[in-house]
C-alpha positions as CSV (number, residue, x, y, z in Angstrom):
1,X,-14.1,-18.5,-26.2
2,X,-13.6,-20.9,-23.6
3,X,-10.9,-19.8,-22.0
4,X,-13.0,-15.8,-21.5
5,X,-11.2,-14.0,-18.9
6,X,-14.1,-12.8,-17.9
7,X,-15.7,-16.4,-16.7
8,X,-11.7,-17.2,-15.4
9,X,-12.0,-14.4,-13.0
10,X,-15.3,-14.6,-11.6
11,X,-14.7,-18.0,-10.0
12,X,-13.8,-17.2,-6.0
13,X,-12.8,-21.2,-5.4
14,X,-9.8,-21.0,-7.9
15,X,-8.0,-18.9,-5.2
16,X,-9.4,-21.5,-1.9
17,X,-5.9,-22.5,-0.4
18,X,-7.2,-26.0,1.4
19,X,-8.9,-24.1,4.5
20,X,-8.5,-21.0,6.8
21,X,-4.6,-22.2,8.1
22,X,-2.9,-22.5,5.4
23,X,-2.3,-19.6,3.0
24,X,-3.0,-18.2,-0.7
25,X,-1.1,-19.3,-3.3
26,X,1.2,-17.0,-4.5
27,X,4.3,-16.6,-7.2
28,X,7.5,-17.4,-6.0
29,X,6.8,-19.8,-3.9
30,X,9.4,-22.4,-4.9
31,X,11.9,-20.2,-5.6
32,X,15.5,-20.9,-3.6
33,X,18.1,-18.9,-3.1
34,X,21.7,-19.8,-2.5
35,X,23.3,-19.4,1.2
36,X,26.7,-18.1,1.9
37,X,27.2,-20.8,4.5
38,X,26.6,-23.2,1.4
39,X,23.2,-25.0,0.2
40,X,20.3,-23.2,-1.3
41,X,17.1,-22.7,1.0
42,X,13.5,-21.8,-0.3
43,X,13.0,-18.1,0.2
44,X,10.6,-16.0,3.0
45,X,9.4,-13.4,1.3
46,X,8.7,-11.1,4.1
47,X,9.1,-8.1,2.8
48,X,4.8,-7.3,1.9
49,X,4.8,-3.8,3.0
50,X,6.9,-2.9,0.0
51,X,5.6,-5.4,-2.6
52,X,3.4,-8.4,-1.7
53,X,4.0,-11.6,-4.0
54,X,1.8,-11.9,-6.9
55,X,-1.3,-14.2,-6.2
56,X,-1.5,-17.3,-8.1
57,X,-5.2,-16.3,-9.5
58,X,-4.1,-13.4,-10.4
59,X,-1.3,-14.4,-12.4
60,X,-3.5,-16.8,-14.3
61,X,-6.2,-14.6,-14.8
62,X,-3.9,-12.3,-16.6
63,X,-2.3,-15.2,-18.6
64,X,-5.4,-16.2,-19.9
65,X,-6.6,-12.6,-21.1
66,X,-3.2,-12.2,-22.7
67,X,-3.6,-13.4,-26.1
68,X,-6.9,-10.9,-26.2
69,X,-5.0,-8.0,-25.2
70,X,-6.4,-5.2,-27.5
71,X,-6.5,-1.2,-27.2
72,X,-9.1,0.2,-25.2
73,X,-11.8,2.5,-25.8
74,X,-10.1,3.0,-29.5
75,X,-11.3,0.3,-31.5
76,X,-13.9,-1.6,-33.3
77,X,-12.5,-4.7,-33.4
78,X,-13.3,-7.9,-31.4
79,X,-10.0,-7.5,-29.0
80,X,-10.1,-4.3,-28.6
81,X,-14.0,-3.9,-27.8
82,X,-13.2,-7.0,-25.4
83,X,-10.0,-5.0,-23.5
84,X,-12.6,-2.5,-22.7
85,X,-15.3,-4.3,-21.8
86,X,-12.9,-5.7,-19.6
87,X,-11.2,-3.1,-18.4
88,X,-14.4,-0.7,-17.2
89,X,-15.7,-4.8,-15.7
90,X,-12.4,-4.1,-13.8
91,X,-13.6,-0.7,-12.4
92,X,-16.7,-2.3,-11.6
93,X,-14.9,-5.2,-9.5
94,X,-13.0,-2.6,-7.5
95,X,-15.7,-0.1,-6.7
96,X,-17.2,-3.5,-5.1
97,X,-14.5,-4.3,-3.2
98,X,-14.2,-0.5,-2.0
99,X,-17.7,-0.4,-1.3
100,X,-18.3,2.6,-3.1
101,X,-21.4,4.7,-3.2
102,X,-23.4,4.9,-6.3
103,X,-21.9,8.5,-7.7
104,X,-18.3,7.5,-6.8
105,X,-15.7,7.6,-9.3
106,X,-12.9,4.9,-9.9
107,X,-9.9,6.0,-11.5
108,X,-7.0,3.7,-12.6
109,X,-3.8,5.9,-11.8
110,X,-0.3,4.0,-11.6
111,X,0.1,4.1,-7.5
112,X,-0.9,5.2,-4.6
113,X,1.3,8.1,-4.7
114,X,0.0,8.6,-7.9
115,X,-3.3,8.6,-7.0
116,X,-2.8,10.8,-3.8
117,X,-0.8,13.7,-6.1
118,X,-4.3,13.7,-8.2
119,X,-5.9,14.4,-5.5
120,X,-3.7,17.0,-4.3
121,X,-4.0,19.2,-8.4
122,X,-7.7,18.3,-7.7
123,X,-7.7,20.5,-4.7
124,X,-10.2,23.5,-5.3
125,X,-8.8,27.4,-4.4
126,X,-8.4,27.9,-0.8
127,X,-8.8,24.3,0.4
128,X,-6.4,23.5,3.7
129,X,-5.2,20.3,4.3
130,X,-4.1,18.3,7.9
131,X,-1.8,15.4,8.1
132,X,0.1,13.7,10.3
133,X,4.2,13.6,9.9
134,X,3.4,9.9,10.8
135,X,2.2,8.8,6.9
136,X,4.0,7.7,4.5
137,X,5.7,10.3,2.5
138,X,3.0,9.3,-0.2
139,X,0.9,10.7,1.9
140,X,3.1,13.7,3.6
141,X,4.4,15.2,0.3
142,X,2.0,15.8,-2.1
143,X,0.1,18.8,-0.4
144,X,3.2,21.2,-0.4
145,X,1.1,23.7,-2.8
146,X,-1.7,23.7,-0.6
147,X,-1.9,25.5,3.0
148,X,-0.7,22.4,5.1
149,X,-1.1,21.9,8.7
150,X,1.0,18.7,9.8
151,X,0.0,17.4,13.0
152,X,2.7,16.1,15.7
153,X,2.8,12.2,16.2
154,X,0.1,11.1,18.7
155,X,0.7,8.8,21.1
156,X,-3.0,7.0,21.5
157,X,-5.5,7.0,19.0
158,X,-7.8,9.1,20.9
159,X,-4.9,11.7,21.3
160,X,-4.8,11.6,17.5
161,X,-8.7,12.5,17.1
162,X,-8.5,14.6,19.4
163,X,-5.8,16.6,17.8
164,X,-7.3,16.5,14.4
165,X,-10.3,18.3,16.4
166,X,-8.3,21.0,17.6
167,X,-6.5,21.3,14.4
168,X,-9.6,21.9,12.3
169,X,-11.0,23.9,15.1
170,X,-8.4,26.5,14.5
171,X,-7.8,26.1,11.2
172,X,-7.3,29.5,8.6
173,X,-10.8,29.3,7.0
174,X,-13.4,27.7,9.1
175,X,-16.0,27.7,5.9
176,X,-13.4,27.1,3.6
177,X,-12.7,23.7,1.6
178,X,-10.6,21.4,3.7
179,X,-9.3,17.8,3.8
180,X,-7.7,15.4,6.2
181,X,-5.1,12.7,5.0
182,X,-4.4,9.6,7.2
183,X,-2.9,6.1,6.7
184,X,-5.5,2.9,7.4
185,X,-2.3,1.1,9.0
186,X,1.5,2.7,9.5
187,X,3.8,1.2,7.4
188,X,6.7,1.1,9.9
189,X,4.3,-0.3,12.7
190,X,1.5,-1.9,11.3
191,X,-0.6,-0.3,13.7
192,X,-3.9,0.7,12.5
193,X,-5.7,3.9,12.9
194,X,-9.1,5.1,14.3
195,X,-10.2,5.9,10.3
196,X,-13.9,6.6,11.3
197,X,-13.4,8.4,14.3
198,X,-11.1,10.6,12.3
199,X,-13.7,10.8,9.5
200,X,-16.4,12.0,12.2
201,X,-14.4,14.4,13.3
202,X,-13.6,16.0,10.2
203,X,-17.1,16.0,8.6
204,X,-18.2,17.4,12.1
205,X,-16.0,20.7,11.2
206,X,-16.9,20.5,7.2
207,X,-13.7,18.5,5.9
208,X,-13.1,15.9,3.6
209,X,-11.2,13.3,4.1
210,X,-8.6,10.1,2.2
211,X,-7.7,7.3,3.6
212,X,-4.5,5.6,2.5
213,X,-5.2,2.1,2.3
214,X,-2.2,1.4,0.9
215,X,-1.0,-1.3,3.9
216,X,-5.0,-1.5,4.7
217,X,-6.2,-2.7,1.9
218,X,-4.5,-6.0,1.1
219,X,-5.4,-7.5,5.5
220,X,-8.5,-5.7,6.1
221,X,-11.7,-5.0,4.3
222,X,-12.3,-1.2,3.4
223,X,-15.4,-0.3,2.7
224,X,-15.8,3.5,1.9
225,X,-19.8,4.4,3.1
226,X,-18.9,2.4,6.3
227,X,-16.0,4.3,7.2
228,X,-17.4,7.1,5.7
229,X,-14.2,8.5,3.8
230,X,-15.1,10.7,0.8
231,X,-11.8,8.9,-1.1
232,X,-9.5,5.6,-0.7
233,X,-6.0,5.5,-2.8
234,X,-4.4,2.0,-3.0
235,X,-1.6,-0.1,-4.9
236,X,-1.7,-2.7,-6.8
237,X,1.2,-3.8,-6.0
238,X,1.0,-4.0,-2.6
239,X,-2.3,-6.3,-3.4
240,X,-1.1,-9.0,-4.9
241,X,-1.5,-7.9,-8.2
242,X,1.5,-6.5,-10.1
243,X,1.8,-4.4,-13.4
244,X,2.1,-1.3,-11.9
245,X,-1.4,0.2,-11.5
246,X,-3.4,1.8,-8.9
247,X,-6.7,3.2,-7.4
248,X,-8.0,6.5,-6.1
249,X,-11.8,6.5,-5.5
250,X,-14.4,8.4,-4.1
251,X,-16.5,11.2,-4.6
252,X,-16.9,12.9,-7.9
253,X,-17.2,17.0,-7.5
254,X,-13.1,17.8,-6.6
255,X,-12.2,15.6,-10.0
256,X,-14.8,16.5,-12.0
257,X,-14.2,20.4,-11.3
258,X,-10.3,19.9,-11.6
259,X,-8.1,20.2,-14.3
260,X,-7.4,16.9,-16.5
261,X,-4.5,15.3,-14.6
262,X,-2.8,14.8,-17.5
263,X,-3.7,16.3,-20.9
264,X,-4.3,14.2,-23.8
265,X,-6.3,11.6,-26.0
266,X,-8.7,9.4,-23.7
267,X,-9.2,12.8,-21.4
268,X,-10.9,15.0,-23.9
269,X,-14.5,14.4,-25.4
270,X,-14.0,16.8,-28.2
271,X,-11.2,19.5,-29.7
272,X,-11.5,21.8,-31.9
273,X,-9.4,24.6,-33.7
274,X,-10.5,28.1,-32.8
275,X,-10.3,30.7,-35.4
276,X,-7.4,32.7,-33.7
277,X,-5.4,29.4,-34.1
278,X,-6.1,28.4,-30.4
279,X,-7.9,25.1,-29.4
280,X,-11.1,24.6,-27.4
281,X,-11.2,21.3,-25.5
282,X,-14.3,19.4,-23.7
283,X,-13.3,17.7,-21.1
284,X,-14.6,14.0,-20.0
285,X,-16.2,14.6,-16.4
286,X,-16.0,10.7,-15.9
287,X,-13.1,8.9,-14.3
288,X,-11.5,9.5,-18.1
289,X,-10.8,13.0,-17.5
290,X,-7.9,12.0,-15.4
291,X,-7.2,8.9,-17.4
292,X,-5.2,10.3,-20.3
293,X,-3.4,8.1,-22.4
294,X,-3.6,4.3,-23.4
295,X,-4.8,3.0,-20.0
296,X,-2.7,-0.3,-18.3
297,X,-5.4,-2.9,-18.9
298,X,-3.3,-5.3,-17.5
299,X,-2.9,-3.5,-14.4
300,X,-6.6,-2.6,-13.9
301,X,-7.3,-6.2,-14.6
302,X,-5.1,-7.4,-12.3
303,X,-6.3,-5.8,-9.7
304,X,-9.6,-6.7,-10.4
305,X,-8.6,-10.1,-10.1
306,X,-7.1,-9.6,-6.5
307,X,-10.1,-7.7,-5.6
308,X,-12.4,-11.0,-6.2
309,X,-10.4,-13.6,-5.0
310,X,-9.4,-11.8,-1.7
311,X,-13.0,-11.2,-1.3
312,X,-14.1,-14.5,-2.3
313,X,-11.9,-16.2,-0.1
314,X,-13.1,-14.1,2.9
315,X,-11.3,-11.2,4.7
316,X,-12.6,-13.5,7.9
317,X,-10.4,-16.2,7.8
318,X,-7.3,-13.9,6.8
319,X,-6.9,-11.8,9.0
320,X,-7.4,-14.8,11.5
321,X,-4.7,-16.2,10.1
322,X,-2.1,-13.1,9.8
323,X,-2.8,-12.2,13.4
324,X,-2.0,-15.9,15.0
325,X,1.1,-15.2,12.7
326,X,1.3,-11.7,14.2
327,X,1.2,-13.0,17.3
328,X,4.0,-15.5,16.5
329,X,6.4,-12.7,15.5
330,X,5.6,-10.7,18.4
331,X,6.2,-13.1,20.4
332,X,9.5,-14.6,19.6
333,X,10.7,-11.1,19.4
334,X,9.9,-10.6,22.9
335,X,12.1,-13.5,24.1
336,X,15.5,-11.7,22.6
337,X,17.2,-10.1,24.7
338,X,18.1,-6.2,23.2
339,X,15.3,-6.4,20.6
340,X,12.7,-3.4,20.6
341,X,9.7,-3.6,18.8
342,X,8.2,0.3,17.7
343,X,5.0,1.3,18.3
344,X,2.9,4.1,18.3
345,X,0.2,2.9,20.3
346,X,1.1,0.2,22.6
347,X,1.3,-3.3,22.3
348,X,-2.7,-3.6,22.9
349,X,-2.8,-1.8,19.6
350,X,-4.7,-3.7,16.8
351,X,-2.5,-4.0,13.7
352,X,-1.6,-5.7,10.3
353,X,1.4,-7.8,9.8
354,X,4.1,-5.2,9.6
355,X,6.5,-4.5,12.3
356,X,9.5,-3.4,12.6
357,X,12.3,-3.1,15.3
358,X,15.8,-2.6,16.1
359,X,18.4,-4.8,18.2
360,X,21.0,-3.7,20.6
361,X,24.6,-3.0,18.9
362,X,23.6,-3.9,15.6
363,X,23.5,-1.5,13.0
364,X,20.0,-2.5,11.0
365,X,21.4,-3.3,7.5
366,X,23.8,-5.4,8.8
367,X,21.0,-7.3,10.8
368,X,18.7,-7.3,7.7
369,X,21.9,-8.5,5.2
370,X,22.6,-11.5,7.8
371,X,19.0,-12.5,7.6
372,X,19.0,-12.5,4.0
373,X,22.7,-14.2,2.8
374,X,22.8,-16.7,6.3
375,X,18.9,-17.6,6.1
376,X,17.3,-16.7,2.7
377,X,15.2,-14.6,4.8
378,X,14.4,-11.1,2.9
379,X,13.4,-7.6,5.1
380,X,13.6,-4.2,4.7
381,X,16.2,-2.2,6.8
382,X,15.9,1.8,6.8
383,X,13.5,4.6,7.1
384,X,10.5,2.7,5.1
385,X,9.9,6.2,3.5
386,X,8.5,7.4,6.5
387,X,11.4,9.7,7.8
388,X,9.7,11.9,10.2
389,X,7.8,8.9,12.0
390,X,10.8,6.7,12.2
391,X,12.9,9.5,14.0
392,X,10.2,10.1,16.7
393,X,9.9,6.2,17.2
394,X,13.8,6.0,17.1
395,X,14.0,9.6,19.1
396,X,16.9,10.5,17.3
397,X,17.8,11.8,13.9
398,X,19.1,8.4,11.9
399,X,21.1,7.7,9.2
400,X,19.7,6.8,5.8
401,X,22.8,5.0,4.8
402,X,24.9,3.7,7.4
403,X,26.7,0.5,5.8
404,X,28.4,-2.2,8.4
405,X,30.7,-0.2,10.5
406,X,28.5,1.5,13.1
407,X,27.2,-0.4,15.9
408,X,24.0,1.1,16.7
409,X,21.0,0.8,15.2
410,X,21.1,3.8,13.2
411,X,17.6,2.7,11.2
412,X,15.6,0.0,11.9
413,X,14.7,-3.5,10.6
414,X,10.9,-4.7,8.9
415,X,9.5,-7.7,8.8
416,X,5.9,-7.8,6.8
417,X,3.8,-10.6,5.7
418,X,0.8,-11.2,4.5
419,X,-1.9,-13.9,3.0
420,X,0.6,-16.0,1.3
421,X,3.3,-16.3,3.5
422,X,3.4,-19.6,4.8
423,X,4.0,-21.0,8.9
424,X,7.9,-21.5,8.2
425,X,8.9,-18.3,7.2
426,X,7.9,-16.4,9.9
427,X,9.3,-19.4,12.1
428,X,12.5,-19.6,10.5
429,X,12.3,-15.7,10.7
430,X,12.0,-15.6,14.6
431,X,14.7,-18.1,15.0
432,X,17.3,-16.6,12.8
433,X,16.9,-13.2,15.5
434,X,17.2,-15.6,18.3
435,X,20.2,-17.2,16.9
436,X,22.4,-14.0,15.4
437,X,21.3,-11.9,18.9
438,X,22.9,-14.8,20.6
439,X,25.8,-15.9,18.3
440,X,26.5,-13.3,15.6
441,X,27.0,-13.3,12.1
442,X,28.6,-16.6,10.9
443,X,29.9,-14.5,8.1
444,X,32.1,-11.3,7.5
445,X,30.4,-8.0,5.8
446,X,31.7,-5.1,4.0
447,X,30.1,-1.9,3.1
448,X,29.4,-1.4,-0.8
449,X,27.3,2.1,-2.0
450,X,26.1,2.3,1.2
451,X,24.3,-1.1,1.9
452,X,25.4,-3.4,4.0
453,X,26.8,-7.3,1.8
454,X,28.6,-10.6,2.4
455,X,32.7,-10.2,1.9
């Protein structure tokens, strides 16, 4: 077939934007939004660190496997022996993007909280784990069965390796099985972390450790032997590629040993009744055993799909580009008066393009519903699902919910971008914080289930 999604997909120049400085084409690009002032104005997506826009190439990709969407690994005919061609291709594509070692698994889960709560039932007996109460809570909450250390909020990277040493130094069972949990780059800061220092140090003292590429993944390369991580967990969604799938991958023994995440067809290699009426089950030890149920082609694919083009286009030129806009950001937010960017680590700190801040007598949903209704400029106001690291950057306890009527910031405001957000939204970003720090809101607000909206 001409149109083969397989030929569509392996062609890097469909995703070339016109040169380094401009950006990727994504969805939603000429979508405008309507202004309470009046008019409609195109809308600044800047909101990547909870779901980036779908690229372009991925979106066609998918279109043009769509009418050849068949079951997978369940059927003889041509669609269905197609799907799964193309879905293990699409395992392929991301353990090459991952840079995975030869006997590393891939497994398709549905997010990277997903993927990190595999993980966690893949633990074996004993096994301690050591994380920071700066990640994500996809990466604080899923060890609560296991003996967890959780490791104060450091203020340098070295202070955090040097922690981790003297946490796994001390830890319960010094032979025992152990693993580390750490974020490639915060999602409230951007910020990113020493991951190979941190994965030196726990191999040194006979841990294992997974990196959360989650806000990584889709700005920097991550390749696993050079970091040397023993597993990466990633979204989808958060790469450009929607459909709701996800990746954890790494080494093979913990998921091979484990207990099937889920049970069921796709999972098991054989069953068979047992004479007392009970039922013996062999168990895939491939990335199937924790792939139960009909797998989300679509998602694997797309996926794939954002794998290639992002590395096709270059990871050079893109995160040239997102740090001049970086600097842009940081820069304009420097000249308002009562604006505080948070950080961990300084301002010398290398990070992606997520930051986030709070302004003087604003409460933050009120700043963030201004942006969007006055400027058609969309942000994320709150605790970014990273409670305990946005109260020690705050250095209070905030509110989740705090509507329009207080005057502090009681949360705090994010602006995120990434390789398709184009010059003018950040621009008209930085000026609409100049222009409501100096002037205000141009319109009144009112409280409605605890967010912040126009009257």
């Amino acid at each position: 077939m001409s149109a083969c999604p397989n030929t569509a997909v392996a062609d890097p120049a469909r995703c070339e934007p016109g040169g380094p400085s401009q950006p990727l084409p994504v969805l939603g690009r000429e979508v405008t939004v309507p202004l309470v002032t009046g008019g409609e104005v195109a809308y600044a997506a800047l909101d990547y660190a909870a779901s980036a826009p779908a690229l372009q190439r991925v979106w066609d990709d998918v279109a043009a496997y769509a009418p050849y969407y068949g079951s997978v690994h369940r059927g003889a005919g041509y669609l269905s022996q197609l799907s799964t061609d193309l879905f293990e291709n699409s395992r392929a594509a991301v353990a090459e993007f991952l840079g995975c070692r030869p006997d590393d698994q891939v497994v398709f889960t549905r997010s990277t909280t997903d993927s990190l709560n595999l993980l966690a039932a893949a633990l074996p007996g004993g096994c301690e784990v050591f994380v920071f109460e700066t990640e994500h809570h996809a990466s604080l909450l899923p060890w609560r069965t296991a003996r967890v250390t959780y490791l104060d909020a450091p203020q340098t990277p070295g202070q955090a390796v040097a922690a981790l040493e003297g946490a796994l130094a001390d830890r319960h069972d010094p032979y025992g099985p152990a693993l580390v949990c750490v974020t490639g780059a915060s999602n409230v800061t951007g910020e990113i972390w020493p991951v190979r220092e941190l994965a030196a140090a726990a191999h040194a003292h006979g841990a294992r450790i997974v990196l959360d590429a989650a806000q990584l993944a889709p700005h920097h390369p991550v390749d696993i032997a050079e970091l040397d991580v023993d597993w990466v967990a990633f979204s989808g969604h958060k790469l450009y590629a929607p459909f709701g799938a996800g990746v954890l991958a790494g080494r093979a023994d913990w998921l091979r040993e484990a207990e099937p995440y889920l049970a069921g067809g796709g999972a098991s290699r054989t069953v068979a009744r047992r004479a007392d009426g009970g039922v013996d089950v062999e168990w895939h030890d491939t990335a199937a055993r924790h792939e139960a149920g009909s797998p989300n082609v679509i998602g694997a694919y797309a996926i794939a799909s954002a794998c290639r083009a992002l590395a096709g286009f270059g990871f050079d030129a893109l995160v040239a580009r997102e740090q001049r806009l970086v600097d842009t950001v940081r820069a304009g937010l420097a000249e308002v008066p009562g604006v505080r960017v948070l950080s961990l680590f300084g301002d010398d700190s290398p990070r992606v393009g997520v930051i986030s801040f709070v302004v003087d007598g604003w409460n933050s949903s009120h700043f963030a519903a201004a942006l969007s209704a006055e400027y058609g400029i969309g942000v994320r106001d709150g605790l970014f699902c990273a409670h305990p690291l946005v109260r020690a950057l705050l250095g209070g306890d905030p509110e989740q919910s705090a509507g329009c009527g207080a005057p502090e910031a009681l949360n705090a405001i994010r602006v995120s971008f990434g390789a398709g957000t184009p010059d003018e939204h950040v621009e008209r970003f930085v000026r609409a914080v100049r222009e409501l720090v100096r002037d205000g809101a141009r319109w009144l607000y009112r409280t409605e289930a605890g967010r912040c909206v126009p009257a």
